[in-house]
Backbone as CSV, one residue per row, in Angstrom:
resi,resn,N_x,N_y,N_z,CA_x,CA_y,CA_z,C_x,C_y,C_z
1,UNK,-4.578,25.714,-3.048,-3.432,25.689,-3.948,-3.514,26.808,-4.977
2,UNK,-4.841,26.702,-5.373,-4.915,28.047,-6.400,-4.622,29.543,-6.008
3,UNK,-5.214,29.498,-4.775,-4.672,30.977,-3.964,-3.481,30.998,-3.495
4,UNK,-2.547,30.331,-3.076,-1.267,30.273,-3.166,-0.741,30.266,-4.650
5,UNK,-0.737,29.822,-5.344,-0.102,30.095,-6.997,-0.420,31.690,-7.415
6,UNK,-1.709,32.215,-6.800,-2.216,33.750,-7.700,-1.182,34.220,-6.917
7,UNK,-1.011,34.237,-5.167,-0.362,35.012,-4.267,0.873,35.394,-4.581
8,UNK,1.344,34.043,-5.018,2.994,33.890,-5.978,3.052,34.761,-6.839
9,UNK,1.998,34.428,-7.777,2.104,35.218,-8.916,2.241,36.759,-8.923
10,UNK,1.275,37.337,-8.107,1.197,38.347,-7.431,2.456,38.918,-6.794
11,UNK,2.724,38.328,-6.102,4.525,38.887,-5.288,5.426,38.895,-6.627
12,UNK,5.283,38.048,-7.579,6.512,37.873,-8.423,6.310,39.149,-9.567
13,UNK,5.306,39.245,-9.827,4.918,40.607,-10.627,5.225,42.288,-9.527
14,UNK,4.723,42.231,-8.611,5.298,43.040,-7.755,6.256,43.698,-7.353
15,UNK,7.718,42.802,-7.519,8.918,42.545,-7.580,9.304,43.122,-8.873
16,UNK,8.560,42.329,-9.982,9.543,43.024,-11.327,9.154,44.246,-11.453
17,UNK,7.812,44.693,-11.273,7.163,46.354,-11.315,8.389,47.248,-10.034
18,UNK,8.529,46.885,-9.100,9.275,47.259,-8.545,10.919,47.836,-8.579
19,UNK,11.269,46.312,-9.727,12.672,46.695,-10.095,12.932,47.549,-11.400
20,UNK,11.578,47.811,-12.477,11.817,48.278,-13.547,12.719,49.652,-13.393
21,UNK,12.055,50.841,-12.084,12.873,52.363,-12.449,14.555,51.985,-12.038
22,UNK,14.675,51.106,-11.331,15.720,50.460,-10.857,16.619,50.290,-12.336
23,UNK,16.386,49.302,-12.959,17.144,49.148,-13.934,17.107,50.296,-15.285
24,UNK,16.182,51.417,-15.257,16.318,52.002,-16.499,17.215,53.051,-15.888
25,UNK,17.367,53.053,-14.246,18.754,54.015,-13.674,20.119,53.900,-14.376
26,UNK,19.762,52.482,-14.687,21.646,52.104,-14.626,21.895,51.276,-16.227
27,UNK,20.687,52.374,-17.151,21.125,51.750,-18.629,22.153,53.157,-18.273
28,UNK,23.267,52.578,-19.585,24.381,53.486,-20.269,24.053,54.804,-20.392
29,UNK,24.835,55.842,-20.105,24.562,57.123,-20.603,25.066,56.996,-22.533
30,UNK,24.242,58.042,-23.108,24.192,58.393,-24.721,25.567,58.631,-24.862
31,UNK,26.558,58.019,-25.757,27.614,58.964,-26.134,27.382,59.024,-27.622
32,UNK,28.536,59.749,-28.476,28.881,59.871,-29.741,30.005,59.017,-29.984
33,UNK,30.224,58.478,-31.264,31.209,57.564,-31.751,31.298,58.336,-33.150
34,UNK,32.078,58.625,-34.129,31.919,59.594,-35.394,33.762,59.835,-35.926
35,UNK,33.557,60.273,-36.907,34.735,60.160,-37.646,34.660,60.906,-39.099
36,UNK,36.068,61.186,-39.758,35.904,62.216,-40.526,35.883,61.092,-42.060
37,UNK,35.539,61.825,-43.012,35.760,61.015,-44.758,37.018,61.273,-44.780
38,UNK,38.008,62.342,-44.169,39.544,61.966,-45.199,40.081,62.983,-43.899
39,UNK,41.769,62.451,-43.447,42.274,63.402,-42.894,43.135,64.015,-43.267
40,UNK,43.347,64.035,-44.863,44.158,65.142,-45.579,43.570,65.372,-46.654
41,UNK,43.717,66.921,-47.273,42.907,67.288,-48.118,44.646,67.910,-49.210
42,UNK,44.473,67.266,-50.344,45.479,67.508,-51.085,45.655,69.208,-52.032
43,UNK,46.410,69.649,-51.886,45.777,71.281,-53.033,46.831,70.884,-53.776
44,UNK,46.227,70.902,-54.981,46.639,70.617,-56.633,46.702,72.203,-57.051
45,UNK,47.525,72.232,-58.300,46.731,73.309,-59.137,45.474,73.694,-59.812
46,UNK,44.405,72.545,-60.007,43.647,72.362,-59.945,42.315,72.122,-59.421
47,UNK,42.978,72.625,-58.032,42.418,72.817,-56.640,40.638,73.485,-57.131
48,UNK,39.652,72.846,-56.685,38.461,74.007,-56.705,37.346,73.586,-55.745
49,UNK,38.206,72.766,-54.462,37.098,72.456,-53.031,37.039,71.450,-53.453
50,UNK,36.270,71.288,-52.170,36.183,69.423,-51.688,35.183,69.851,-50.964
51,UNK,34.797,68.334,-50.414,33.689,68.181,-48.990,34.277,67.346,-48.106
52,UNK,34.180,67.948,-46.820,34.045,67.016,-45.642,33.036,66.372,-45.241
53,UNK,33.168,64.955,-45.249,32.017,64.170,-44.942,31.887,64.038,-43.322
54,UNK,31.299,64.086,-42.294,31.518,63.659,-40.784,30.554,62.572,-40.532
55,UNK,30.373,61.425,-40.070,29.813,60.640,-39.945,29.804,60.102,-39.018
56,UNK,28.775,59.277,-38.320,28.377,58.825,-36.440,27.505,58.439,-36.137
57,UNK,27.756,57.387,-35.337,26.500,56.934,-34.523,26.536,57.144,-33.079
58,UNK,25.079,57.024,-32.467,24.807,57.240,-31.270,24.843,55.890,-30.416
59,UNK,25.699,55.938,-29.500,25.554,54.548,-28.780,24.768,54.481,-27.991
60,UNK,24.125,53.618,-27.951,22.980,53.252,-26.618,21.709,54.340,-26.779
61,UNK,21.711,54.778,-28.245,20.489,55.315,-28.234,18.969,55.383,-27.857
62,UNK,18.210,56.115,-27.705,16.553,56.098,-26.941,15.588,55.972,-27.861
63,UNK,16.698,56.636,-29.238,16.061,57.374,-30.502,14.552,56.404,-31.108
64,UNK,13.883,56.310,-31.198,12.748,55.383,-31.715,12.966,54.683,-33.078
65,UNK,13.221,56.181,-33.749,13.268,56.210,-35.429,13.892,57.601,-35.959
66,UNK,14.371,57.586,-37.129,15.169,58.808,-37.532,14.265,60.293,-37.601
67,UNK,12.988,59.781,-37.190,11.787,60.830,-37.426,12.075,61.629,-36.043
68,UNK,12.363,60.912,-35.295,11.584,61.437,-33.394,11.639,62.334,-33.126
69,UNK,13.256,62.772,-33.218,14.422,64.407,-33.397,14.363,64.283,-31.806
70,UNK,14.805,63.057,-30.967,15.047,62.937,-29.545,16.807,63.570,-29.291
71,UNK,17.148,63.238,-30.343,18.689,64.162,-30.181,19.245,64.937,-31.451
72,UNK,19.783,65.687,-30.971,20.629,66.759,-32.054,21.919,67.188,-31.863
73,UNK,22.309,66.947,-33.325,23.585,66.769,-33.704,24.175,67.946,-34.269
74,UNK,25.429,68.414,-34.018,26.085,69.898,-34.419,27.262,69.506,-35.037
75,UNK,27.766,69.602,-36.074,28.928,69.347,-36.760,29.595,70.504,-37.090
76,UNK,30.696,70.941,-36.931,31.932,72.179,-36.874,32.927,71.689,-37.259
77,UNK,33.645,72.735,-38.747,34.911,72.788,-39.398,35.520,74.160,-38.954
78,UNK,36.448,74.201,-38.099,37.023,74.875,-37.849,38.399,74.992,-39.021
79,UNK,38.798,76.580,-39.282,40.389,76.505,-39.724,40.592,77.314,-38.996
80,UNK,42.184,77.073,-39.177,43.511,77.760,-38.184,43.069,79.527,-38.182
81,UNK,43.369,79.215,-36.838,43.255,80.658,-36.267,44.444,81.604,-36.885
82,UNK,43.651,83.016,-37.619,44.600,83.702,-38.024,44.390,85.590,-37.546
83,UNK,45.567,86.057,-37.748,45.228,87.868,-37.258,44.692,88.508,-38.985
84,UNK,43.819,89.249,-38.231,42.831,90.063,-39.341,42.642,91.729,-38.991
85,UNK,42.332,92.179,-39.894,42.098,93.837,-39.842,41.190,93.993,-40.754
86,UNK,40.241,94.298,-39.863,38.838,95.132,-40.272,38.759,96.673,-40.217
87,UNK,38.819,97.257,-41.702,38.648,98.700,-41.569,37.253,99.494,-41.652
88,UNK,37.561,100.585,-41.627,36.010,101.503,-41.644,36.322,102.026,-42.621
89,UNK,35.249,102.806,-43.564,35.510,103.644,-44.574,34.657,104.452,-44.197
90,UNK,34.867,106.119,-44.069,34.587,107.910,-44.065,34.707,108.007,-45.254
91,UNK,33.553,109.115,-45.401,33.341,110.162,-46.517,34.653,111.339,-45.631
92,UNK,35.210,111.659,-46.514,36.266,112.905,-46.208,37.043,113.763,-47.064
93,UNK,35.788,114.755,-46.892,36.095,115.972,-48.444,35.883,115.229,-49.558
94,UNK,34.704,114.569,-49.620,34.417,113.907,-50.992,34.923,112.702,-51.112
95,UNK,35.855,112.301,-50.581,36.599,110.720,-50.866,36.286,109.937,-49.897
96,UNK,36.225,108.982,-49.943,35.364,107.621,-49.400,36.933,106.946,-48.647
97,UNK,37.645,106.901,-47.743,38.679,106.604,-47.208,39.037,105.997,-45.851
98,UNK,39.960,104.539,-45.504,39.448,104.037,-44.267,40.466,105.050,-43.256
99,UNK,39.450,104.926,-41.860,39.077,106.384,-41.223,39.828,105.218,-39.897
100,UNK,39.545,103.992,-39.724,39.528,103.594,-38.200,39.432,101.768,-38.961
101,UNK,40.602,101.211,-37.765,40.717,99.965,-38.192,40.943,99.184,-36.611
102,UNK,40.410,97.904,-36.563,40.219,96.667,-35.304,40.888,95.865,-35.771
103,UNK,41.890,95.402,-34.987,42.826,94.166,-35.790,42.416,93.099,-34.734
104,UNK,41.725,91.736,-34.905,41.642,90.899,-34.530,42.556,89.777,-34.660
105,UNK,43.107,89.349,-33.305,44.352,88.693,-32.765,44.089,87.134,-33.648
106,UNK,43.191,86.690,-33.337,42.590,85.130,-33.315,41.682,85.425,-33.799
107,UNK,41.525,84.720,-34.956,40.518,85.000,-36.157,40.390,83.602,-36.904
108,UNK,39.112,82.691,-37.015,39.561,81.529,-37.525,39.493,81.764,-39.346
109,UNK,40.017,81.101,-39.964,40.309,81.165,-41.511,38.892,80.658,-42.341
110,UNK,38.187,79.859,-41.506,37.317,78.984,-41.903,36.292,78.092,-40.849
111,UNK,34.873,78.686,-41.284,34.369,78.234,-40.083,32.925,77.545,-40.638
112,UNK,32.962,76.543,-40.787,31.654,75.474,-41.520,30.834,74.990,-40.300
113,UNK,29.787,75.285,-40.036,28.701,74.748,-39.041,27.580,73.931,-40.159
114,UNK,27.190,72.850,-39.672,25.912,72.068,-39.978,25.059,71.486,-38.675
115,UNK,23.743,71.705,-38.587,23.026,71.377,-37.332,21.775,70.811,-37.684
116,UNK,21.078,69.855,-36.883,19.823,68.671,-37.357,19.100,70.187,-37.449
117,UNK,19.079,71.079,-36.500,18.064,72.423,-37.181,18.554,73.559,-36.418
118,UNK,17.898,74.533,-36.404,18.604,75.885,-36.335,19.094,75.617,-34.552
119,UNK,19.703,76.432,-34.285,20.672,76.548,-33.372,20.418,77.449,-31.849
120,UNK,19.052,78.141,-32.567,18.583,78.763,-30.967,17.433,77.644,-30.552
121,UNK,17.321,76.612,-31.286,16.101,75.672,-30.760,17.007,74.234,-30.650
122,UNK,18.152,74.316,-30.220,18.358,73.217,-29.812,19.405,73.347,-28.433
123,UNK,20.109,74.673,-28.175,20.349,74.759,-26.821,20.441,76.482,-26.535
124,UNK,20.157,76.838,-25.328,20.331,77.982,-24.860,21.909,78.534,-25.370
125,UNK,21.453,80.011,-25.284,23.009,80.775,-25.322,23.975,80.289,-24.921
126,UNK,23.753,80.222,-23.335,25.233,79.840,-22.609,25.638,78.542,-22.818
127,UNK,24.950,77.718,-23.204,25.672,76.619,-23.746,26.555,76.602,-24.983
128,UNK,25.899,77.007,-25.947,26.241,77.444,-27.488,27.856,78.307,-27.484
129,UNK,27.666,79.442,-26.424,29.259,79.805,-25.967,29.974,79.953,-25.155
130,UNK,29.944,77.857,-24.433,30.581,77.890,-23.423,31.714,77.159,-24.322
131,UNK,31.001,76.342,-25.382,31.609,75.423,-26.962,31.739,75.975,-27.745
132,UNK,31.846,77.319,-28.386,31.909,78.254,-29.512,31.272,77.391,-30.330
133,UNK,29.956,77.398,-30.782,29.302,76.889,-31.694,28.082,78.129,-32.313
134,UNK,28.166,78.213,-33.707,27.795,79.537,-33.889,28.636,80.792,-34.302
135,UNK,28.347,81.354,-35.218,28.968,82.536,-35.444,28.903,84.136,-34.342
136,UNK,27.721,83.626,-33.679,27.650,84.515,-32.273,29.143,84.189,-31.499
137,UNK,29.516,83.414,-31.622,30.206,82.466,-30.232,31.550,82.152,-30.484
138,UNK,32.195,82.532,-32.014,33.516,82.101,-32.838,34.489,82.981,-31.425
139,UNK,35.427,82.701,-31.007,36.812,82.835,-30.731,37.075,84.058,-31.573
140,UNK,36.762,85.508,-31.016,37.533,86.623,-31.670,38.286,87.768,-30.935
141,UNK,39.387,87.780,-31.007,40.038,89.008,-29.644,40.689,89.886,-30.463
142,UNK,39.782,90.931,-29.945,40.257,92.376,-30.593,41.811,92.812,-29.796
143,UNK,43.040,93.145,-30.507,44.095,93.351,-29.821,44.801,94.582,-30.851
144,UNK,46.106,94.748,-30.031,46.877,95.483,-30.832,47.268,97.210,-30.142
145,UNK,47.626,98.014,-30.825,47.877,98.942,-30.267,46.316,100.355,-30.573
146,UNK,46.621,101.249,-29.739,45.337,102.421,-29.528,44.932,102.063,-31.182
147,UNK,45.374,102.575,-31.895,45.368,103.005,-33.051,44.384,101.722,-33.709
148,UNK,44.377,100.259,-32.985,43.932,99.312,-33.779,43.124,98.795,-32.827
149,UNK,42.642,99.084,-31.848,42.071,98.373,-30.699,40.436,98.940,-30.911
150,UNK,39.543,98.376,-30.694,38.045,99.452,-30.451,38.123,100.265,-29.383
151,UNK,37.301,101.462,-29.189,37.521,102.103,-27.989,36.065,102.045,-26.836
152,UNK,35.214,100.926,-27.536,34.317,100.268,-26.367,33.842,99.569,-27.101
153,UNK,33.266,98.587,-25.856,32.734,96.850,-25.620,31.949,97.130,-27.626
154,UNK,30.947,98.033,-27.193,29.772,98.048,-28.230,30.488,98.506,-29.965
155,UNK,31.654,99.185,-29.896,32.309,99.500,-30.982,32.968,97.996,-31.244
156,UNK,33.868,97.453,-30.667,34.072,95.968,-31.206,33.263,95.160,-31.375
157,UNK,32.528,95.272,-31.275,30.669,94.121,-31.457,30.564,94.698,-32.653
158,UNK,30.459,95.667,-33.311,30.298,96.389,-34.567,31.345,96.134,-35.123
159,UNK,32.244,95.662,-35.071,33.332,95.271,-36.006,33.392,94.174,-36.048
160,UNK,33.090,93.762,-34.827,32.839,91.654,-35.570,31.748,91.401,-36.087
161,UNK,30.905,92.169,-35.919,29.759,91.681,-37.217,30.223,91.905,-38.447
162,UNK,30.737,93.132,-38.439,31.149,93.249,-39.708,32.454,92.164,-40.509
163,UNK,33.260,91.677,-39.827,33.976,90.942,-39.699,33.207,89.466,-40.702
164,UNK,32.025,89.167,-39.532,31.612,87.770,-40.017,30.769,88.196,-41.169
165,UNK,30.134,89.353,-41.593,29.840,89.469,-42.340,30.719,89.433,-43.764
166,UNK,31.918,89.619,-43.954,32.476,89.847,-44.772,32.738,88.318,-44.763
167,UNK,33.196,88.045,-43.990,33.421,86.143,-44.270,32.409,85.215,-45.101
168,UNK,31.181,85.893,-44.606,30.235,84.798,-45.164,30.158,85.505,-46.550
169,UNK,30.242,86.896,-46.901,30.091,86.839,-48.526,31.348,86.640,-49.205
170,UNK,32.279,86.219,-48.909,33.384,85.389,-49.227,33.195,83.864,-49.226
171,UNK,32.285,83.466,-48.667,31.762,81.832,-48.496,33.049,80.970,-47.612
172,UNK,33.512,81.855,-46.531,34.606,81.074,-45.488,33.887,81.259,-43.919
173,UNK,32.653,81.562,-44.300,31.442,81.015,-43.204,30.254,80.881,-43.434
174,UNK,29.794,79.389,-43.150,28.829,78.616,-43.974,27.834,78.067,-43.055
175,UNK,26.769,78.110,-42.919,26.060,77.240,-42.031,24.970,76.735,-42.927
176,UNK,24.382,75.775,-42.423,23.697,75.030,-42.948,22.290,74.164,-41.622
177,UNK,21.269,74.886,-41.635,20.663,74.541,-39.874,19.720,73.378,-40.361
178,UNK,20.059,72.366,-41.481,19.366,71.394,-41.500,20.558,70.330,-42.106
179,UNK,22.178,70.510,-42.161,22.611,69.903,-42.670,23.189,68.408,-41.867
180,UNK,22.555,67.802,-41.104,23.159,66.651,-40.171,21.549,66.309,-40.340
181,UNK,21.474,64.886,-41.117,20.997,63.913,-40.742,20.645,62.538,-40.196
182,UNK,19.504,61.754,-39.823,20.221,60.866,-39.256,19.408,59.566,-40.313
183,UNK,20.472,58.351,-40.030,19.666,57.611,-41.085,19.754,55.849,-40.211
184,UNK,18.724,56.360,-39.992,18.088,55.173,-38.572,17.605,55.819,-37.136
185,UNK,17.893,54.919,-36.081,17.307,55.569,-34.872,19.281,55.974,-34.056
186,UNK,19.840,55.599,-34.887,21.414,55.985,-34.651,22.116,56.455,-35.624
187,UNK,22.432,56.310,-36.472,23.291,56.441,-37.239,23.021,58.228,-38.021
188,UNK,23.672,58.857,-38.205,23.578,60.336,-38.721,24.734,60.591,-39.638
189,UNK,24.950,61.326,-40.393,25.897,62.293,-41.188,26.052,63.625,-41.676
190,UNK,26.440,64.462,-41.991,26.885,65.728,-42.467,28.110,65.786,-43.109
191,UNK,27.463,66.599,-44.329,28.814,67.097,-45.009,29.054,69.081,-45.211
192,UNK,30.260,69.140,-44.843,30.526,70.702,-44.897,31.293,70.142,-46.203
193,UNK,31.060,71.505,-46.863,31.676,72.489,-48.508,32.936,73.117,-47.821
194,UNK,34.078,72.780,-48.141,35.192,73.815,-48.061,35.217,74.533,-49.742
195,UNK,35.604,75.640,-49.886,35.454,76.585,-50.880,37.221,76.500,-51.136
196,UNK,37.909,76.849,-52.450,38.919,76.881,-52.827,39.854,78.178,-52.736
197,UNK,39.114,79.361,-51.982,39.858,80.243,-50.958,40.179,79.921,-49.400
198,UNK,39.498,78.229,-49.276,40.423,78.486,-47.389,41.437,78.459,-47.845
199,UNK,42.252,79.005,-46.882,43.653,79.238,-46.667,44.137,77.947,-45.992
200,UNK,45.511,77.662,-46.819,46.202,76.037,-46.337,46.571,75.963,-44.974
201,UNK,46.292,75.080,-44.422,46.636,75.029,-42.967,45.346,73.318,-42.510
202,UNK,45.326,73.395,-41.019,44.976,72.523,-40.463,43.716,73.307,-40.140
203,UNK,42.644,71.906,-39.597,41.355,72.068,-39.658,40.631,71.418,-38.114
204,UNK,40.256,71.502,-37.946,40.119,70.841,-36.730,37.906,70.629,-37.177
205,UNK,37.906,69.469,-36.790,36.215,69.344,-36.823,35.860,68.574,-35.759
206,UNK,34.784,69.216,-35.003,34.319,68.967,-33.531,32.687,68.449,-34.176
207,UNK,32.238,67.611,-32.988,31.061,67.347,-33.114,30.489,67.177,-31.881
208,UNK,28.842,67.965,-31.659,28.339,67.683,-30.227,27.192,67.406,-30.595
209,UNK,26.666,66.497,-29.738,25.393,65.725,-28.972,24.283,66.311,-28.185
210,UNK,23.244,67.017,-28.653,22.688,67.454,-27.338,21.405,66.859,-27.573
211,UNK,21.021,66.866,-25.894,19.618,65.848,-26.033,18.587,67.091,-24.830
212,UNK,17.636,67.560,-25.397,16.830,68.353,-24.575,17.906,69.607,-24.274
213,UNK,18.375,70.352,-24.654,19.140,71.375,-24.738,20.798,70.990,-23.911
214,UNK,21.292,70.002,-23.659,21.985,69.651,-22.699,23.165,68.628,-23.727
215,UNK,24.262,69.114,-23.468,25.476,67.984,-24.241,25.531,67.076,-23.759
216,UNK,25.649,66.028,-24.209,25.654,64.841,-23.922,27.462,63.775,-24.317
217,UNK,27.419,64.538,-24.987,29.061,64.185,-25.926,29.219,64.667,-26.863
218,UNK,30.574,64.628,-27.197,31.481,65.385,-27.754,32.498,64.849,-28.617
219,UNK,32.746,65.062,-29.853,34.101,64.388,-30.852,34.826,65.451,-31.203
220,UNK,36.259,65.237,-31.412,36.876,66.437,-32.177,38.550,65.463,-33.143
221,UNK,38.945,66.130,-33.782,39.355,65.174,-35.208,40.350,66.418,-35.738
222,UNK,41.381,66.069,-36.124,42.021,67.106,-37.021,42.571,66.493,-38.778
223,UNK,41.934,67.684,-39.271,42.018,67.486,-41.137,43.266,68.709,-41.150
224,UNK,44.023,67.797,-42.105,45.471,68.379,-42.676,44.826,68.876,-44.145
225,UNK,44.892,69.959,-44.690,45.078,70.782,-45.813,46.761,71.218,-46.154
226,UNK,47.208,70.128,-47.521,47.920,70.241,-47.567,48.609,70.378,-49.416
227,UNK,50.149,71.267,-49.284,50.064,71.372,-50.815,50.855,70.076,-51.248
228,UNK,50.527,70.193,-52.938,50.989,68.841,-53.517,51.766,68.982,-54.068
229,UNK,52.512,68.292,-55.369,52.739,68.740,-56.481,53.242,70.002,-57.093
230,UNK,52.965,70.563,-58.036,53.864,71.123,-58.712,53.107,72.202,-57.945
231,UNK,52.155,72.403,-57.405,51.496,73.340,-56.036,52.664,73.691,-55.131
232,UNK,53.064,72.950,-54.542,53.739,72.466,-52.958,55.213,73.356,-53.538
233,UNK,55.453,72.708,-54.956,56.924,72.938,-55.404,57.033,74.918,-55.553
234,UNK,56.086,74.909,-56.540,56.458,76.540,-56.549,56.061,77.583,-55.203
235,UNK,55.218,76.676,-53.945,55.071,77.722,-53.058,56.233,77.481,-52.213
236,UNK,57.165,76.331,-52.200,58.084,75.881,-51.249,59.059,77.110,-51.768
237,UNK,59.440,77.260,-53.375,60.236,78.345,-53.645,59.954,79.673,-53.688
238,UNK,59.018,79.651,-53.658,58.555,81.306,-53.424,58.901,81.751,-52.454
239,UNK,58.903,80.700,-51.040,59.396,81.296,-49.856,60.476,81.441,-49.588
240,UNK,61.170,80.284,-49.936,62.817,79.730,-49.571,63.920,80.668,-50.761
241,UNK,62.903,80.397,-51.991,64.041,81.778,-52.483,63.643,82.617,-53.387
242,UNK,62.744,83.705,-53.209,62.263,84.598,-53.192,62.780,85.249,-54.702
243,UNK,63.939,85.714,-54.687,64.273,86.535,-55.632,64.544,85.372,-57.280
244,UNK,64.963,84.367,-57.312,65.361,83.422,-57.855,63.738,82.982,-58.524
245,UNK,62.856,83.132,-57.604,61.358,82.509,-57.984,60.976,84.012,-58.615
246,UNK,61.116,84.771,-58.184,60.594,86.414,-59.024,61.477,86.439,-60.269
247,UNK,62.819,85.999,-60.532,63.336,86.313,-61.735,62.587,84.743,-62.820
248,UNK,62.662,83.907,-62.317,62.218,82.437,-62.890,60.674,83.219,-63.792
249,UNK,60.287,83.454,-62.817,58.120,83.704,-63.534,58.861,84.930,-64.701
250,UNK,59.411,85.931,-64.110,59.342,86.646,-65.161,59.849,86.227,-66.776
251,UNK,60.874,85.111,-66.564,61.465,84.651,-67.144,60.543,83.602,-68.548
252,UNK,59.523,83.256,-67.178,59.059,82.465,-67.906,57.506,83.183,-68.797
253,UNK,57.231,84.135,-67.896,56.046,84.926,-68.639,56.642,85.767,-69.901
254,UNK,57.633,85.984,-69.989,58.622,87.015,-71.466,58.754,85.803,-72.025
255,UNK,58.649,84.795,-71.843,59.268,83.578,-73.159,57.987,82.936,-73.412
256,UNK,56.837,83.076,-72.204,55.255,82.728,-72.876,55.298,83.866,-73.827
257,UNK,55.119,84.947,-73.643,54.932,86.470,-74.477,55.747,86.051,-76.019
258,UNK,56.876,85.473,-76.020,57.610,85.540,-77.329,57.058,84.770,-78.409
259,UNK,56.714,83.566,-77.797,56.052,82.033,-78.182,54.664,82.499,-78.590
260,UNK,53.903,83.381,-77.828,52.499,83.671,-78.586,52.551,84.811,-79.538
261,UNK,53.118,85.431,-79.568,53.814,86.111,-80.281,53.916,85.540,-82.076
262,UNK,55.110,84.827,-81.364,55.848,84.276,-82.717,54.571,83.210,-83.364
263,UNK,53.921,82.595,-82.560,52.912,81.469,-83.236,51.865,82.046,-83.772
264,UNK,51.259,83.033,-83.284,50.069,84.083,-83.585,50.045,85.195,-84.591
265,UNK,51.610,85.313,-85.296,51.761,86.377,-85.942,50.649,86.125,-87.016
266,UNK,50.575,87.777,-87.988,49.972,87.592,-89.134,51.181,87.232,-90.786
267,UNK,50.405,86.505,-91.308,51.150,86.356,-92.243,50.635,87.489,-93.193
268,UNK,51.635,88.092,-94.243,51.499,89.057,-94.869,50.626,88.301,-96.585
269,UNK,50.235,89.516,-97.014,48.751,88.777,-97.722,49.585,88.919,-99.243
């Protein structure tokens, strides 16, 4: 009886050792679940930036603990694609003057990256710009006529550096290669800085998943930047009626001028 009960025992352990790779086949694949802090951003006159908060958890995570760094997280604020002109400046006969200009078609306005850490150690190139993630990898097409076009591959590469260079000392490209953390063995966040020169428009913020250099999932979300108030009011007329809004300011800057004037005078002694 006893050797029949071990034998049992034996087959029945056998069986579950058997079925374990079986069932860790057919746990869930990793996705992302995530979402933005606000999907409109108001511009006041008083306007001087905000933050986007992005926030998410990992479903069906492997993660142990927030220590492990078994996955990594990429958070992207994109703004609206706009046309740009990048010039050169020549010395010519003494004067410093632009000589040669690249007008880029699709140009984004605003481009905020945050990543659990830098960005060549968490996936190869061709991944990085198969997703434009990275300032290597931004969406830029040189167009236009002779006069504005580069005249090779390696001359427009020299103008989009220069390009992103000028962006980032403007602070309308920002990265941050430790800004996504996670707080548990799921749960993570990041916040991007918008600066009070983006330009009003829509925003789009993407988020990817990669686990061992490889995406795993993907979020994407659109933020409205929008005007308010006595904001909204004088840019609505500036456009719509132009000459009426140019006589109004002047109108109103000669009657500030009179008023400081008249309040500030000196009195005679």
């Amino acid at each position: 009886m006893h050797l029949r009960s071990l034998s049992h025992a034996l087959i029945a352990a056998a069986l579950i050792f058997a079925a374990l790779p079986a069932r860790a086949q057919t746990q869930p694949p990793e996705t992302v679940e995530a979402d933005v802090s606000t999907r409109s951003v108001s511009i006041t006159s008083n306007y001087t930036g905000t933050e986007i908060l992005i926030f998410g958890t990992v479903e069906h995570s492997r993660q142990p603990s927030a220590e492990a760094g078994t996955y990594d997280v990429v958070a992207v604020v994109e703004g609206m694609s706009l046309p740009a002109v990048v010039r050169r400046k020549s010395r010519v006969a003494g004067l410093w003057i632009n000589t040669r200009s690249v007008r880029f078609s699709s140009f984004p306005s605003f481009y905020g990256i945050a990543t659990t850490r830098p960005l060549e150690e968490i996936a190869e190139p061709e991944a990085l710009g198969t997703h434009q993630i990275g300032f290597e990898y931004v969406r830029m097409v040189p167009s236009g006529s002779i006069r504005w076009a580069p005249a090779t591959p390696e001359e427009a590469e020299e103008y989009r550096a220069a390009a992103i260079r000028l962006k980032k000392r403007d602070g309308l490209f920002v990265q941050s290669d430790y800004g996504v953390t996670f707080r548990g063995r799921s749960l993570f966040r990041a916040t991007i800085s918008l600066p009070p020169t983006v330009p009003v428009g829509p925003l789009t913020a993407r988020l990817f998943l990669f686990k061992d250099g490889k995406m795993l999932s993907q979020y994407k979300s659109e933020v409205m930047m929008e005007r308010t108030g006595l904001e909204r009011f004088l840019h609505d007329k500036a456009y719509d009626s132009p000459l009426l809004y140019g006589i109004s300011t002047v109108l109103a800057a000669a009657a500030a001028g009179l008023f400081a004037a008249f309040a500030f005078r000196r009195t005679p002694r």
